[in-house]
MDAnalysis code that builds the backbone (N, CA, C; Angstrom):
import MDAnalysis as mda
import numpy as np

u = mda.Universe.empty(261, n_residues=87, atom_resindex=np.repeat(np.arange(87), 3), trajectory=True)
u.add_TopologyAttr("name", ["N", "CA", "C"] * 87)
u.add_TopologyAttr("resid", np.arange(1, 88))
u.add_TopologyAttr("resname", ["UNK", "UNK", "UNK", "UNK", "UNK", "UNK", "UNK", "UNK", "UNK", "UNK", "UNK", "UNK", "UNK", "UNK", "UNK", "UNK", "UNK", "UNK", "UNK", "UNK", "UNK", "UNK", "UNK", "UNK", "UNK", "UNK", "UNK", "UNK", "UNK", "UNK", "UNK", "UNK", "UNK", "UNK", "UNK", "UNK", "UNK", "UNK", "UNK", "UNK", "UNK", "UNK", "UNK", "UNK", "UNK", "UNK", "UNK", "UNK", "UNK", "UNK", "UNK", "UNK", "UNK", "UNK", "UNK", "UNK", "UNK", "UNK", "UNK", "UNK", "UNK", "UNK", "UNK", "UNK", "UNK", "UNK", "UNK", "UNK", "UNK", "UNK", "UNK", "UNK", "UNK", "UNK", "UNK", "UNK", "UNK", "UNK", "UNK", "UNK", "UNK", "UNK", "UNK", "UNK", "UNK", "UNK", "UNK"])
u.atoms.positions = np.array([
    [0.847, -1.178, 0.000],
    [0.000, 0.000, 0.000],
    [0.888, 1.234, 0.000],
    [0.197, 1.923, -0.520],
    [0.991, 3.521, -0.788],
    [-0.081, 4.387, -0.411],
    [1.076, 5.571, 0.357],
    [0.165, 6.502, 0.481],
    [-1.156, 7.403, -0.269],
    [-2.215, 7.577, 0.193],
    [-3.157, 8.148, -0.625],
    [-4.250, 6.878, -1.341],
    [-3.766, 5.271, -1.133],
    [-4.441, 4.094, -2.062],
    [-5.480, 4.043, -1.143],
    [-6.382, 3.339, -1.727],
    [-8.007, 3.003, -1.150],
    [-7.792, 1.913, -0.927],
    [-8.620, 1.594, 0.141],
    [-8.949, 0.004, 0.673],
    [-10.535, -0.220, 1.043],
    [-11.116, -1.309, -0.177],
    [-12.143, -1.473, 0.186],
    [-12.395, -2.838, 0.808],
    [-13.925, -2.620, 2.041],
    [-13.445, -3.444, 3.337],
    [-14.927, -4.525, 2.656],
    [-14.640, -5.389, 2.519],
    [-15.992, -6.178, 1.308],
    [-16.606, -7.414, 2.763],
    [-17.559, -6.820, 3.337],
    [-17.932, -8.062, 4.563],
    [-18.644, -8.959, 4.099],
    [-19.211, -9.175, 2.856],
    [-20.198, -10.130, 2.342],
    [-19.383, -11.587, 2.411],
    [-18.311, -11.399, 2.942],
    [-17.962, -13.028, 2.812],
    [-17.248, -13.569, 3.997],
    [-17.787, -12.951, 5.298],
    [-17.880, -13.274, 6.490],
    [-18.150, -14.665, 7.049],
    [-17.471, -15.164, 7.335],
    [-17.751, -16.238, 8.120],
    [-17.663, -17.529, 6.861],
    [-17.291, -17.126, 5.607],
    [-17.564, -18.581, 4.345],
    [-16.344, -19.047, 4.274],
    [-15.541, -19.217, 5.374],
    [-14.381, -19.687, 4.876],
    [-14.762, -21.172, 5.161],
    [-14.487, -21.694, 3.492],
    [-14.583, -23.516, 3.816],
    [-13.607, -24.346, 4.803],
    [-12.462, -23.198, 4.761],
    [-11.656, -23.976, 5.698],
    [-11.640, -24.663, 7.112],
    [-12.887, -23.346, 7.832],
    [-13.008, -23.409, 8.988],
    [-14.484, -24.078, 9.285],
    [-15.173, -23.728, 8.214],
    [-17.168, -24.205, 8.197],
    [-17.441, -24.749, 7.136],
    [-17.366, -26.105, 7.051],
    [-18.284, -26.863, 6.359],
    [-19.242, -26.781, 5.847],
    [-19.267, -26.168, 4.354],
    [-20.119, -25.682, 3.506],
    [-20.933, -24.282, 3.740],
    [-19.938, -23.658, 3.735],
    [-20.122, -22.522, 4.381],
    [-21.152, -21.454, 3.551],
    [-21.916, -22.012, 2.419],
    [-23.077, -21.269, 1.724],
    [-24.284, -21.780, 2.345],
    [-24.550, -22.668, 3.021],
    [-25.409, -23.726, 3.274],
    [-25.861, -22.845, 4.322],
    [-27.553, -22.518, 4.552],
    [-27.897, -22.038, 5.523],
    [-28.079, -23.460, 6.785],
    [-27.331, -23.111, 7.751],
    [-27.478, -24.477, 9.064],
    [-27.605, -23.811, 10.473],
    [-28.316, -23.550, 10.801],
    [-28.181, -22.472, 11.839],
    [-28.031, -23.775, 12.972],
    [-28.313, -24.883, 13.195],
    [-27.705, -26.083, 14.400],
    [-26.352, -26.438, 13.785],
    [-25.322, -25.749, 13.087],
    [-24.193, -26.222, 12.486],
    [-23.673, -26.552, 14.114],
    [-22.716, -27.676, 14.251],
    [-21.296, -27.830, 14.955],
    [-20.576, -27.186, 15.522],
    [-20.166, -26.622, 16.539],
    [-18.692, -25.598, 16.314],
    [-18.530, -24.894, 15.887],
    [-19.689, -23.653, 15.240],
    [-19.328, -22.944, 13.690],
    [-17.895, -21.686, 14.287],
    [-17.382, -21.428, 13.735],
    [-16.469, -20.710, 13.333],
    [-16.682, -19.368, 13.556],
    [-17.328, -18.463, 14.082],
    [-17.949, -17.119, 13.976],
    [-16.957, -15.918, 14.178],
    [-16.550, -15.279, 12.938],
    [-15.798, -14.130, 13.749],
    [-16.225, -12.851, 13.259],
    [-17.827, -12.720, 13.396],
    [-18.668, -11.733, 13.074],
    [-18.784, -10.496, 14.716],
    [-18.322, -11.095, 15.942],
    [-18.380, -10.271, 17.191],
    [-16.973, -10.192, 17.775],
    [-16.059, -10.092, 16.827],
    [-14.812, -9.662, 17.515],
    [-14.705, -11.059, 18.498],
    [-13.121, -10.435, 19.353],
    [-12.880, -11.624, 20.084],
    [-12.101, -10.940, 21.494],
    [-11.462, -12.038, 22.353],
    [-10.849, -11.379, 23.569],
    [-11.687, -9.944, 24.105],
    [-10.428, -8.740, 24.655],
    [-11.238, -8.020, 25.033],
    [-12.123, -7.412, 23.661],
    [-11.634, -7.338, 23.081],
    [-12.573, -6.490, 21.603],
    [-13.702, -7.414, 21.940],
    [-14.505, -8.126, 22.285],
    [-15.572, -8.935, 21.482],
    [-16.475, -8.114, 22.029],
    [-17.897, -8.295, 21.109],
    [-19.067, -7.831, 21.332],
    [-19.724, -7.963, 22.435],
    [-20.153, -7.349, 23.204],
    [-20.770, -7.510, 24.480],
    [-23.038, -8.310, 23.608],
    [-22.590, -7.754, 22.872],
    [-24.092, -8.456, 22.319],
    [-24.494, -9.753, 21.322],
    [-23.288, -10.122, 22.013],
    [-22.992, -11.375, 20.985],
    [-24.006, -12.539, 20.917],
    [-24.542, -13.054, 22.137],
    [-25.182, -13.902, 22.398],
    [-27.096, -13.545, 22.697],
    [-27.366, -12.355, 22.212],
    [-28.448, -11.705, 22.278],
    [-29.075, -11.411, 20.658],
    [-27.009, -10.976, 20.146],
    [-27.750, -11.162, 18.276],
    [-27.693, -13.031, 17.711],
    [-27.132, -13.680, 18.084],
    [-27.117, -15.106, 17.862],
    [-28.346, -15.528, 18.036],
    [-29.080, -15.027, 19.173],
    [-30.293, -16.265, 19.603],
    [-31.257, -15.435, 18.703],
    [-31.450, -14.095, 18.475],
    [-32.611, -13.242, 17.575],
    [-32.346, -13.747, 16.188],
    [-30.953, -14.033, 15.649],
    [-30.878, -14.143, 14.114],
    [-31.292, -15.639, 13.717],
    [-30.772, -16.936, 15.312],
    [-31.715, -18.323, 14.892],
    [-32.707, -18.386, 15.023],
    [-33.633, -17.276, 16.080],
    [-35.274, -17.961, 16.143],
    [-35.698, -16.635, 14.791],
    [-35.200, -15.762, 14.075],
    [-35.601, -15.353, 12.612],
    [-35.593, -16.296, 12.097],
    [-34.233, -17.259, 12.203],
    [-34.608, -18.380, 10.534],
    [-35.092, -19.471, 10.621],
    [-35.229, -19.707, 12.321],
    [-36.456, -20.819, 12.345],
    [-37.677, -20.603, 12.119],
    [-38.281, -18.952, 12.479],
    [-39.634, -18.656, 12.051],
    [-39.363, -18.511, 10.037],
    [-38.480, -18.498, 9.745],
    [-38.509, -18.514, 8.512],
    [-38.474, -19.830, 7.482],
    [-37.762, -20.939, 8.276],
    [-37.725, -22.288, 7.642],
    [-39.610, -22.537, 8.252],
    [-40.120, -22.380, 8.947],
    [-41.298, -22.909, 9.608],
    [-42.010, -22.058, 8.589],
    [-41.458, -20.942, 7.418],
    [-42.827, -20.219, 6.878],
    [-42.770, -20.823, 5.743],
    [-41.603, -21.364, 5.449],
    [-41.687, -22.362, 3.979],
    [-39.853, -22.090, 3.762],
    [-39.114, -21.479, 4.261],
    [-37.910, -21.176, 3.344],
    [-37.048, -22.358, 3.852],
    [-36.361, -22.576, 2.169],
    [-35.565, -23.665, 2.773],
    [-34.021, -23.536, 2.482],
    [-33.441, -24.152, 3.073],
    [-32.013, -24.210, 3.570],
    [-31.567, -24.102, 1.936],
    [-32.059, -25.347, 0.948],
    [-31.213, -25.156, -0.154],
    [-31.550, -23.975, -1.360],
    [-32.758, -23.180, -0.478],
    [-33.492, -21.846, -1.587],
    [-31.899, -21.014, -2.061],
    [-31.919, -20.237, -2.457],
    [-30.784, -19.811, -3.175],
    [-30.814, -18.342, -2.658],
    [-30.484, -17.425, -1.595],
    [-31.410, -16.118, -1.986],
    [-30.695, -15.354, -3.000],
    [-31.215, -14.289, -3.486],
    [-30.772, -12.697, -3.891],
    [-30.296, -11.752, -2.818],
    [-29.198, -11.516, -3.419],
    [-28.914, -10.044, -2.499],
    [-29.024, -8.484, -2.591],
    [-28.876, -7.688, -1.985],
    [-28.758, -6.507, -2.946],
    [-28.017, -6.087, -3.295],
    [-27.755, -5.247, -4.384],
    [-26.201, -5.012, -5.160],
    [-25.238, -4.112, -3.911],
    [-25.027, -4.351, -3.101],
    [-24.125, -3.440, -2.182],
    [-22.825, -3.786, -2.048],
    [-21.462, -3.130, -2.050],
    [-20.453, -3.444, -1.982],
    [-19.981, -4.185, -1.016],
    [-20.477, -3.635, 0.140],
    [-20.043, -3.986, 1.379],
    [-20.475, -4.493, 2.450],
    [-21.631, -4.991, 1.950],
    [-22.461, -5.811, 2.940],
    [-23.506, -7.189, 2.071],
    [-24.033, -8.145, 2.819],
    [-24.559, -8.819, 2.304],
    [-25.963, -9.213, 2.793],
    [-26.731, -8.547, 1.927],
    [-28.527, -7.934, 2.942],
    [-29.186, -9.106, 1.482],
    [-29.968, -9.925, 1.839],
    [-30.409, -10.819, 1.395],
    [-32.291, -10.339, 1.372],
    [-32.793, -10.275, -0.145],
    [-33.962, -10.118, -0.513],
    [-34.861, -11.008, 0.156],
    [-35.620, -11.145, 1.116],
    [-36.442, -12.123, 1.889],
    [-38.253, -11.726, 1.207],
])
């Protein structure tokens, strides 16, 4: 990097590393062990870590229970830097 260069910070691919999560496109919200390094860690970590975890699985259980399924495919919206999924 040189002074004055841009760095763009692309989060849409958070947490897909195959290395660490086993099929890491696959919606599994009872996955194993998953890998999460969406709340920071040590002292940095999120103090709301375990408050956004339990709201974002009972969303996609009320959402597999409304018909959506694990292998549906979604759409996203065209955004650089985030990954907001058309529901």
């Amino acid at each position: 990097m040189e002074s004055g260069q841009q760095i763009l910070v692309l989060l849409a691919a958070a947490n897909r590393d195959p290395a660490v999560n086993p099929d890491p496109h696959e919606l599994s919200p009872g996955r194993v062990n998953p890998m999460i390094f969406t709340f920071g860690a040590s002292s940095h970590r999120c103090p709301g870590e375990a408050l956004a975890s339990t709201l974002a699985a009972a969303i996609v259980t009320e959402l597999r229970t409304a018909g959506l399924s694990s292998t549906d495919t979604p759409t996203y919206r065209p955004l650089a830097n985030a990954r907001i999924p058309h529901l």
